[in-house]
C-alpha angles and dihedrals in degrees: 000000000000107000101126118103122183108242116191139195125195110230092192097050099016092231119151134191135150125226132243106229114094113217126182113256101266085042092054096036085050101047093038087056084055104049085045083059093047110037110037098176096059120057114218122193129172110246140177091232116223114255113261105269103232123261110273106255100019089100095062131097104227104218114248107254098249106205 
């Protein structure tokens, strides 16, 4: 089942961030080894990545104008 996702973070900037490709777990742990290899200064690590939270507000029923 494909639920893995790479997720990097730049050692030299500090900048993250996580792909969007999903991967099944071989297949993530694999390809995260070889980006490790080819790229040093960025560390790569298969993750399941944590749902997106909902925007705030978008949860809430706006109230009709009366009028």
């Amino acid at each position: 089942m494909k639920t893995y996702a790479i997720r990097w973070k730049c050692t030299v900037t500090g900048r993250i961030g996580t792909g969007t490709t999903l991967f099944e777990r071989e297949q993530a742990e694999s390809l995260a080894a070889e980006l490790n290899e080819k790229h040093p200064d960025i560390d790569h690590e298969a993750i399941i990545p944590a749902p997106p939270s909902p925007e705030p507000g978008a949860a809430e029923l706006v109230p009709p104008l009366s009028g």
